[in-house]
N, C-alpha and C positions, 0 to 999 in steps of 0.2 A: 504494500500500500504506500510504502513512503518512496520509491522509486517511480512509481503512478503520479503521486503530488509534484515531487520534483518536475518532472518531464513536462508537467502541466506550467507550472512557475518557467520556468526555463522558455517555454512556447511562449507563457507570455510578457517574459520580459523584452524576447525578443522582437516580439510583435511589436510593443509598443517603443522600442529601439530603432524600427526598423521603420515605422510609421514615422515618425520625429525625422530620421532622414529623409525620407522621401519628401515630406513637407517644408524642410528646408530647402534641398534640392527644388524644389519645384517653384520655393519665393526667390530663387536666384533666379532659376531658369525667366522666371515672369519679369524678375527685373532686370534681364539681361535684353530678353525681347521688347521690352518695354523702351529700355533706351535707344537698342537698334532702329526701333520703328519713327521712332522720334527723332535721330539724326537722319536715318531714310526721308521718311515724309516730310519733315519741317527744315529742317537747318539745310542737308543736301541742295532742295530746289533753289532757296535762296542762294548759294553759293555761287550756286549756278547759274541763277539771271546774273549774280556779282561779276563773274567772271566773264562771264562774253557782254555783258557793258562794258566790261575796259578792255577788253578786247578793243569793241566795235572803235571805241573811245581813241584807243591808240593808233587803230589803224586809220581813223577821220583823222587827228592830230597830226600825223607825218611820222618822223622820226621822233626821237627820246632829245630836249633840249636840255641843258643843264648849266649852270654858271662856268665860266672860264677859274674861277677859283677851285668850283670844285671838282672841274677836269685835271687841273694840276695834283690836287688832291689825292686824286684815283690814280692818276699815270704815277706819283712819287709812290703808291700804297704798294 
């Protein structure tokens, strides 16, 4: 009988062990996808009109102008 009880404890220590991890596991997993989905959907698209405005921006502009100082600047760096 006390081999019975054990095996029983034991089941459910593990059960409720093994529950705890998964539910942990599972608030990462959500807040992993959570974030992904949020630099996907939100911050991505934005970056992305950013990006081809200064594109477009650079390429209506001409070339890169920059002061004669801080050409000196660059060519001594």
């Amino acid at each position: 009988m006390g081999t019975l009880l054990t095996f029983l404890a034991v089941g459910l220590v593990t059960l409720i062990a093994a529950s705890i991890v998964i539910s942990v596991l599972g608030g990462l997993l959500g807040l992993t996808f959570g974030i992904a989905q949020f630099l996907l959907l939100k911050v991505a698209p934005v970056m992305a009109i950013g990006w081809l405005a200064l594109k477009l921006f650079d390429k209506v502009r001409g070339k890169r102008r920059i002061s004669v100082s801080d050409q000196r600047w660059l060519d001594e760096g």
